[in-house]
N, C-alpha and C positions, 0 to 999 in steps of 0.2 A: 226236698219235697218229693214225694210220689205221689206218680200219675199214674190211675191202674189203665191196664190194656182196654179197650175200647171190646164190647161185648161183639161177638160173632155168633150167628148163627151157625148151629152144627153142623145141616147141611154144609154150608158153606164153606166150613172146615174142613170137612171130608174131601171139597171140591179141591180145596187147596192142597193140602197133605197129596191127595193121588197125583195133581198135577204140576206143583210147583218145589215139592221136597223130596230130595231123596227115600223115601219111603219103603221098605221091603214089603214083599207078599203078607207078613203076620203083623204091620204095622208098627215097627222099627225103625229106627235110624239104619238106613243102608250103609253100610261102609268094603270099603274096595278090598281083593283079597290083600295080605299083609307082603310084602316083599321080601322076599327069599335072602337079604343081609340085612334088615333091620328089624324083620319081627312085627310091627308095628301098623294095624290095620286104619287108614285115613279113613273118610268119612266121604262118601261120593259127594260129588257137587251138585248142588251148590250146598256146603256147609249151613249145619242147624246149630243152635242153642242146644245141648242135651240135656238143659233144665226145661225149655219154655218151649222149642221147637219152632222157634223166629228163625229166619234165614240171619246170617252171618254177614256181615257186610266189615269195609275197613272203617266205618264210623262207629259199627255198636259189637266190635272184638275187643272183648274182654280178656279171656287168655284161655291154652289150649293144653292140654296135660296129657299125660300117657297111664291108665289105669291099665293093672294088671300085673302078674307074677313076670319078674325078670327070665329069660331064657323060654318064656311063654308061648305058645303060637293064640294066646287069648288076647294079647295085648293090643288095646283100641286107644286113639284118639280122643280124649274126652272133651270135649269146647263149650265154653260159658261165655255168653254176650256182658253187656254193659250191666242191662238191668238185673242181671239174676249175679254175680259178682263184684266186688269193691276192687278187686287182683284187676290190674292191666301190665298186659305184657310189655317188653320194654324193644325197641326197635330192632335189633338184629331178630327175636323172635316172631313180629310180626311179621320181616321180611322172608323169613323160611317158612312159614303158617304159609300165606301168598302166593311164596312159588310152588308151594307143595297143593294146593288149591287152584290152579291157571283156571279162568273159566273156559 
């Protein structure tokens, strides 16, 4: 069964976004620079949905994926919650998603 999200006001949204999501200056998903042996740009904390822009939590982690050309310095983190995904990650991954996440 789907339960659509509960309607927000805009305002409110905005309020949220500036102060509880990682958020950049042009209104993006913030993410951390990439680290000099992996390539691989994380997603500042607290982790969003880069479908729906929900905060990320260990109950509605759906799974985390890496978009982007191999050998890349473009290469980001891409993460999908429960509701925007049927993919759940399986335990060793959620425990490196986590550590890679510490709040």
């Amino acid at each position: 069964m789907f339960l659509p999200r509960p309607y927000v006001p805009v305002g409110l949204c905005l309020y949220l976004l500036e102060n509880l999501m990682p958020i950049n200056h042009v209104c993006e998903i913030a993410y951390e620079p990439a680290a000099p042996t992996e390539g691989i740009r994380l997603q500042a904390n607290p982790p969003v949905c880069n479908r729906c822009w929900y905060e990320i939590t260990p109950q509605n982690f759906g799974q985390a994926s890496v978009v982007g050309y191999a050998h890349s310095s473009s290469r980001f983190e891409f993460i999908e919650c429960t509701a925007c995904t049927t993919v759940r990650a399986c335990e060793p991954e959620q425990t490196l998603f986590w550590a890679q996440h510490q709040r």
